[in-house]
C-alpha atoms as an extended CHARMM CRD file, in Angstrom:
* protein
*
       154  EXT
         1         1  UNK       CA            -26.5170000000       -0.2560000000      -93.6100000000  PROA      1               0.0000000000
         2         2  UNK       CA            -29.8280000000       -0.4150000000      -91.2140000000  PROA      2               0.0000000000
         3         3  UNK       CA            -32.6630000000        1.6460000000      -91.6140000000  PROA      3               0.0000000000
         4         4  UNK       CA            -34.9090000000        2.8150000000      -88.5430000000  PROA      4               0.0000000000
         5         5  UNK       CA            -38.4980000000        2.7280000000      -89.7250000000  PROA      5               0.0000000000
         6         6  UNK       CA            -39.2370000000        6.1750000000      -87.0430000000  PROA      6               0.0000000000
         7         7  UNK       CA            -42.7570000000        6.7190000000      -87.9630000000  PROA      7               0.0000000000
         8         8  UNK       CA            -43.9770000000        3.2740000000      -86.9390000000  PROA      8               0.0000000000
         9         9  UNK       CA            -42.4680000000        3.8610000000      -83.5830000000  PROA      9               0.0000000000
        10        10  UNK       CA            -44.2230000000        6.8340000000      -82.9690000000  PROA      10              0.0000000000
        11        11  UNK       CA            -47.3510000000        5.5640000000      -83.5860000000  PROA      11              0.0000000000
        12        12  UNK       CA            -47.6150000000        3.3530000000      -81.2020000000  PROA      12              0.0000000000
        13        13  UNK       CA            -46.1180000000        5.7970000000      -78.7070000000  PROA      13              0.0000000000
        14        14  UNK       CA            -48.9800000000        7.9030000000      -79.0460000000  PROA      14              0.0000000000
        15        15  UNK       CA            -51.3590000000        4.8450000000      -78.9540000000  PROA      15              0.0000000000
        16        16  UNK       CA            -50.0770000000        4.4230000000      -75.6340000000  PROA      16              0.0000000000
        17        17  UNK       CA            -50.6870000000        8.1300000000      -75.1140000000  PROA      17              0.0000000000
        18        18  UNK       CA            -53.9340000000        7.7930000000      -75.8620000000  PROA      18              0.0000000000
        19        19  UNK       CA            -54.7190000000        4.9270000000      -73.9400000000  PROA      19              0.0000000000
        20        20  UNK       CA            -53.4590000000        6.4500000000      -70.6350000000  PROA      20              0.0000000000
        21        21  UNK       CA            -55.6370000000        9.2990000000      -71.3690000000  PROA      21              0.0000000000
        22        22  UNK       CA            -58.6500000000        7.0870000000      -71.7260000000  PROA      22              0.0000000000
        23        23  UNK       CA            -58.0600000000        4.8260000000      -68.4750000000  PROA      23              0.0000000000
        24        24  UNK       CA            -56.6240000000        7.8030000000      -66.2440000000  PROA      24              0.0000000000
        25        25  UNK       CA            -60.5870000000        9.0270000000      -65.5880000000  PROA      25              0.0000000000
        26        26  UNK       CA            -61.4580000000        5.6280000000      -64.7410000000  PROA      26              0.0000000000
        27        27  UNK       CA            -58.5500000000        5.1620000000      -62.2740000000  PROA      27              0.0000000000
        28        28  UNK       CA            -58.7830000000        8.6750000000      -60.4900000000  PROA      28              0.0000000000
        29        29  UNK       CA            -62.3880000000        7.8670000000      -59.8730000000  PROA      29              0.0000000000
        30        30  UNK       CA            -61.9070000000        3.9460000000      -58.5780000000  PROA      30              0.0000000000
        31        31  UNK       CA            -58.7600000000        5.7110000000      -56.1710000000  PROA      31              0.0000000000
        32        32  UNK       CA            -61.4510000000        8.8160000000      -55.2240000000  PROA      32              0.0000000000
        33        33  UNK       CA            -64.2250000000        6.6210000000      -54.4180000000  PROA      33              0.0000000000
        34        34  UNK       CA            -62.2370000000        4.0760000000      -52.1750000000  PROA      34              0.0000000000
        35        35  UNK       CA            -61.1160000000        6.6440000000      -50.3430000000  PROA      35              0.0000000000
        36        36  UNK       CA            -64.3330000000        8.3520000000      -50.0020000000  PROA      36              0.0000000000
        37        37  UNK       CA            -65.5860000000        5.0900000000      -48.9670000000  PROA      37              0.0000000000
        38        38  UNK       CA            -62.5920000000        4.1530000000      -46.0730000000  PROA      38              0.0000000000
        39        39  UNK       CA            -63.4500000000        7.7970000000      -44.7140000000  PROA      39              0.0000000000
        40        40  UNK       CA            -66.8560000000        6.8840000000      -44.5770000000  PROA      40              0.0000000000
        41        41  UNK       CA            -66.4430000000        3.7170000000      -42.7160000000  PROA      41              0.0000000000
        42        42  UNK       CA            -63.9290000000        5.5440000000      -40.1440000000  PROA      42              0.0000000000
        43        43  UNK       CA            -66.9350000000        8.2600000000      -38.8480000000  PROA      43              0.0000000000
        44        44  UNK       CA            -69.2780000000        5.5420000000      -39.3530000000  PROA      44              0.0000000000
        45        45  UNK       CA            -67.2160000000        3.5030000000      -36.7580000000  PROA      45              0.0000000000
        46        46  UNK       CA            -66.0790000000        6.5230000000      -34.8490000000  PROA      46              0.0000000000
        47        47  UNK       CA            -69.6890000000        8.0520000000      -34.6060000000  PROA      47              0.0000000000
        48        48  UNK       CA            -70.5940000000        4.3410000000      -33.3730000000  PROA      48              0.0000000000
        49        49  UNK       CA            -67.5010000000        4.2720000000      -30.6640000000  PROA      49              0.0000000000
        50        50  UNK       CA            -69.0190000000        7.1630000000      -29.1120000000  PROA      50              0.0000000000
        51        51  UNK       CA            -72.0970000000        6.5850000000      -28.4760000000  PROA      51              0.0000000000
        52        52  UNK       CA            -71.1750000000        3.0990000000      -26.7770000000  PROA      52              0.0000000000
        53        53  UNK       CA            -68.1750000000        4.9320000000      -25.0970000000  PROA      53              0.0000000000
        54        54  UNK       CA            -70.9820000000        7.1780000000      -23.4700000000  PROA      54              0.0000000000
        55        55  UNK       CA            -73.2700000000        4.4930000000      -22.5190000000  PROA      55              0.0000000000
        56        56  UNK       CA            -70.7240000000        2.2250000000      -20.9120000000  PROA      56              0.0000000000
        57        57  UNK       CA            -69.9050000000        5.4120000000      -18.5120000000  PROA      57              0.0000000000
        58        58  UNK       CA            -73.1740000000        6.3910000000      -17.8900000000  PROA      58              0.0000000000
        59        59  UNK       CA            -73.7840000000        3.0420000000      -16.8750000000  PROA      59              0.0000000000
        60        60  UNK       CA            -70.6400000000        2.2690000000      -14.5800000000  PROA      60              0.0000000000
        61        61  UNK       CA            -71.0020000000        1.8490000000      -11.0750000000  PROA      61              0.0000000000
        62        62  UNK       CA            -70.0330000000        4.5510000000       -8.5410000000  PROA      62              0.0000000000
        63        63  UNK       CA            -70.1450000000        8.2440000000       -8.0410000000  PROA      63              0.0000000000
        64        64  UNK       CA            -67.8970000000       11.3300000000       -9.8340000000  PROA      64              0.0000000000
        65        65  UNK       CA            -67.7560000000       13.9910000000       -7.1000000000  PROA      65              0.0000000000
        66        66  UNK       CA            -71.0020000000       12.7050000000       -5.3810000000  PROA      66              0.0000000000
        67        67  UNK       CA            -72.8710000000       12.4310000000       -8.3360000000  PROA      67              0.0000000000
        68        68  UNK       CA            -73.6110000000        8.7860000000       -9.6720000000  PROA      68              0.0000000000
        69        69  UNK       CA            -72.2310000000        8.4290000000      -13.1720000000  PROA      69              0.0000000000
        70        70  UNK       CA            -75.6440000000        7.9300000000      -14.6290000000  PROA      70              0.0000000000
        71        71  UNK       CA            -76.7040000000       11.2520000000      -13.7640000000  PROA      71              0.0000000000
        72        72  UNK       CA            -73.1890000000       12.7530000000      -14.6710000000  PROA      72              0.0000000000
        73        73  UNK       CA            -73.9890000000       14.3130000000      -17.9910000000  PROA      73              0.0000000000
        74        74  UNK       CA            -70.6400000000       16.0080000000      -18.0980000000  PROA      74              0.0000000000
        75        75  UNK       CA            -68.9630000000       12.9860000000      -17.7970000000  PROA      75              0.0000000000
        76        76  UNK       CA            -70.8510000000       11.3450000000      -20.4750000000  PROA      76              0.0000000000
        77        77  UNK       CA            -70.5950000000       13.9140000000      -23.2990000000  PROA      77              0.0000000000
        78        78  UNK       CA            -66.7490000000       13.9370000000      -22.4830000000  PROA      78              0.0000000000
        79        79  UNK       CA            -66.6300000000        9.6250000000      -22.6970000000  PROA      79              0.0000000000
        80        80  UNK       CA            -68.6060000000       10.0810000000      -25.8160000000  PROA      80              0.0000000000
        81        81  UNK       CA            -66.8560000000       13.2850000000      -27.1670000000  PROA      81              0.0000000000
        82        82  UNK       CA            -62.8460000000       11.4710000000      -26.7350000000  PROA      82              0.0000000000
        83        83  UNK       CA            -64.1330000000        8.0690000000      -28.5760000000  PROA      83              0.0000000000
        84        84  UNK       CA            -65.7930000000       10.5490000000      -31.5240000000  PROA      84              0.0000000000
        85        85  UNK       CA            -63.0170000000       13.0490000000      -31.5800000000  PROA      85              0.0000000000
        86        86  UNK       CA            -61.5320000000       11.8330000000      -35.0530000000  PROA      86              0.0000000000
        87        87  UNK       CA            -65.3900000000       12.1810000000      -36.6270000000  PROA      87              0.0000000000
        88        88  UNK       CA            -65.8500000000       15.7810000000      -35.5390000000  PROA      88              0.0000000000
        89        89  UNK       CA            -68.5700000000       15.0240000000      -32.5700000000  PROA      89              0.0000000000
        90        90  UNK       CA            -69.6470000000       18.1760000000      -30.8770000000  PROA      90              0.0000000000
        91        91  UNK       CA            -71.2530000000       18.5300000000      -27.2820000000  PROA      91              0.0000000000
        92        92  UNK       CA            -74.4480000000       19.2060000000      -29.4990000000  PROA      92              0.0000000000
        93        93  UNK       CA            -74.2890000000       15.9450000000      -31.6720000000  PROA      93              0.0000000000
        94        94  UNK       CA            -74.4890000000       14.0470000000      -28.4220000000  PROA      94              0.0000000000
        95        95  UNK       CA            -78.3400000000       12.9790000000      -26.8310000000  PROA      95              0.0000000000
        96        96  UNK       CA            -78.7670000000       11.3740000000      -23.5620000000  PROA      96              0.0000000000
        97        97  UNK       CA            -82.0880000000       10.0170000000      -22.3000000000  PROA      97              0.0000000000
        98        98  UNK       CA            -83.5740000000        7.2930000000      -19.8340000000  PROA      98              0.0000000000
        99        99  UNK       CA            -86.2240000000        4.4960000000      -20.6400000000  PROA      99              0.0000000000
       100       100  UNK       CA            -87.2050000000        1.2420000000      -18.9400000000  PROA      100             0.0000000000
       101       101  UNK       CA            -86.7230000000       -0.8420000000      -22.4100000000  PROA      101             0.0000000000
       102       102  UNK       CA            -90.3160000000        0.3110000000      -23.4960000000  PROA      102             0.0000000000
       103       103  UNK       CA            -90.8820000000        3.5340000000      -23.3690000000  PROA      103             0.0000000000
       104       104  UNK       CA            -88.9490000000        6.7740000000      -22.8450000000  PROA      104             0.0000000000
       105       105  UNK       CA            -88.8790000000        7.6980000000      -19.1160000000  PROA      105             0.0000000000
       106       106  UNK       CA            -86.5840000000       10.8170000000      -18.9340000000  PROA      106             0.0000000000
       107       107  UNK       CA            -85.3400000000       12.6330000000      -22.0920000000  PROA      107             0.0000000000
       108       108  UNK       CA            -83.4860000000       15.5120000000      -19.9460000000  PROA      108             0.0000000000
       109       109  UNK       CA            -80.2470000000       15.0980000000      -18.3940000000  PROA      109             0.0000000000
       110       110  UNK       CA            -79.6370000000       15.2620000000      -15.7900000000  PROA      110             0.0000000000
       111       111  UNK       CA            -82.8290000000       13.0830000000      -15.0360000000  PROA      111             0.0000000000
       112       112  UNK       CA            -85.3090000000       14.8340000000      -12.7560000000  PROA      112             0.0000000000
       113       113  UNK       CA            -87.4470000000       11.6160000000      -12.6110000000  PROA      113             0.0000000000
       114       114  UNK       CA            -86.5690000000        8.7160000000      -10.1920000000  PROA      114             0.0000000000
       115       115  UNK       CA            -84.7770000000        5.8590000000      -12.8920000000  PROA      115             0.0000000000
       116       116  UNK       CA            -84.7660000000        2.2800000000      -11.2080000000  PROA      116             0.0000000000
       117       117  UNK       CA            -82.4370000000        0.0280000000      -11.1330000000  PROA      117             0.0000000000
       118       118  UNK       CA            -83.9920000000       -1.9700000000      -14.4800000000  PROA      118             0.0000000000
       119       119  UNK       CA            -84.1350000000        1.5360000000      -16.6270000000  PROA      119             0.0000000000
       120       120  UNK       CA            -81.0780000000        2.4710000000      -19.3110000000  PROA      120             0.0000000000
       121       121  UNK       CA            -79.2240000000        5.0590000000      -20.2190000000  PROA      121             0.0000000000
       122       122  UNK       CA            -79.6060000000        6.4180000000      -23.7670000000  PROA      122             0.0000000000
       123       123  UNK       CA            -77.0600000000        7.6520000000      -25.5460000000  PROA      123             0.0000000000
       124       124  UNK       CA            -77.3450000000        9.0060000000      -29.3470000000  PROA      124             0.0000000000
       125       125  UNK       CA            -74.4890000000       10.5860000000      -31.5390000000  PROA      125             0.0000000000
       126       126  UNK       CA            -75.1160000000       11.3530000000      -34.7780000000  PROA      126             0.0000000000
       127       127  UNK       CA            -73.0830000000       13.4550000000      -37.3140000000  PROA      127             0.0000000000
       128       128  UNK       CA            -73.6120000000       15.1410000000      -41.0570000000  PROA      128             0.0000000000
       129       129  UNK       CA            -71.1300000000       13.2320000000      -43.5510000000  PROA      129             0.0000000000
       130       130  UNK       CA            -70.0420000000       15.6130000000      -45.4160000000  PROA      130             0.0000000000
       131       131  UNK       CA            -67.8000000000       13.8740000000      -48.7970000000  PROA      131             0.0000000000
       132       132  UNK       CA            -64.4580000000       15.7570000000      -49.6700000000  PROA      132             0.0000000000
       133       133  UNK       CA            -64.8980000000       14.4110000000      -53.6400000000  PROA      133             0.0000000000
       134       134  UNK       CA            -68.5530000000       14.0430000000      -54.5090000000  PROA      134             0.0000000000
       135       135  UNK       CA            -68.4580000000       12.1000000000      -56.9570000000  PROA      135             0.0000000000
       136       136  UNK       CA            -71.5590000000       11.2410000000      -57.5620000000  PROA      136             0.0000000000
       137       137  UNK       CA            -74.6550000000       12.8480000000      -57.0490000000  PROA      137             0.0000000000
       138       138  UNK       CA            -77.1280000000        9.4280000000      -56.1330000000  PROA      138             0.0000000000
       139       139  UNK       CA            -74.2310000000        8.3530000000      -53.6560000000  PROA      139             0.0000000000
       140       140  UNK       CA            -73.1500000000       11.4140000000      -51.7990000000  PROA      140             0.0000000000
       141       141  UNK       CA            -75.8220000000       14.2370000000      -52.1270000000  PROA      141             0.0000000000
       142       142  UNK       CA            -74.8170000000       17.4640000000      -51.7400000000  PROA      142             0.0000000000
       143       143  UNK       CA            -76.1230000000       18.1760000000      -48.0830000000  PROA      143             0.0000000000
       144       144  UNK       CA            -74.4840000000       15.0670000000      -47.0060000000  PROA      144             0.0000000000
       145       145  UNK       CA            -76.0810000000       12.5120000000      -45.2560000000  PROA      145             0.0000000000
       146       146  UNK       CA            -76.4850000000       11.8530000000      -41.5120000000  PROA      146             0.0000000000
       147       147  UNK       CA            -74.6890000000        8.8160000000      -39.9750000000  PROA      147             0.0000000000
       148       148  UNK       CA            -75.9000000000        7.6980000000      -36.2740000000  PROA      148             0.0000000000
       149       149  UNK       CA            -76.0910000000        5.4620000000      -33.6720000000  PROA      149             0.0000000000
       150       150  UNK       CA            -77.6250000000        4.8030000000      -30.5570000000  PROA      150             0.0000000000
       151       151  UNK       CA            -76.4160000000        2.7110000000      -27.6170000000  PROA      151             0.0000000000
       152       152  UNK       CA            -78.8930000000        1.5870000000      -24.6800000000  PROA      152             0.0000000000
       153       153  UNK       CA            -77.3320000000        0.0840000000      -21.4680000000  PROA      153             0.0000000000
       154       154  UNK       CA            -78.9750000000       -0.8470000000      -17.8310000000  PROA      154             0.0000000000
């Protein structure tokens, strides 16, 4: 006849136990923080989309209902808005202004200042990045931090 030796099994059950226990903090915060981190990356590149998105139709060729594109501030909010839609860009996250590569020539829009052929449209979109899971304090404070770009095109 056999004998089962059961209390040696169940030690190293629980050891197991024990060791998932240990590791399972680790894990949930390596899983939290990469996907903190993708997020991050998508309304970096999102917040970054837009503000290109705006320049490139501010700086097109033609007219929109008479007006020439550059002057179309409608029309640029909007290009900028659909490209940031995913990162939660409002009309008021988006700034549009006009410089001649040195200095700032015309920071209302539309411009009320003649802009020559060699000055650029501005175009600035910028967001508050707010973390679902802050994790930790020194990485993601609790007001967030601002992510933004700014596109320039002639």
């Amino acid at each position: 006849m056999s004998r089962t030796n059961l209390t040696n099994n169940n030690k190293e059950s629980a050891q197991g136990m024990v060791e998932f226990a240990l590791i399972l903090p680790i894990l949930m915060m390596l899983m939290l923080g990469i996907v903190e981190f993708g997020r991050l990356i998508f309304v970096y590149a999102s917040v970054t989309s837009a503000s290109r998105e705006g320049a490139r139709y501010g700086s097109a060729v033609g007219d929109v209902g008479g007006v020439s594109r550059y002057q179309d501030c409608d029309g640029i909010r909007n290009a900028a808005l659909k490209a940031g839609k995913l990162a939660g860009l409002e009309l008021n996250d988006i700034a549009i202004q006009y410089d001649d590569g040195t200095s700032v020539k015309e920071a209302a829009c539309p411009p009320t200042a003649r802009i020559d052929l060699a000055d650029r449209v501005v175009v600035s979109a910028g967001i508050n990045f707010q973390p679902i899971v802050p994790l930790i304090d020194i990485f993601f404070p609790e007001s967030g931090f601002d992510i933004n770009s700014t596109t320039a095109r002639t």
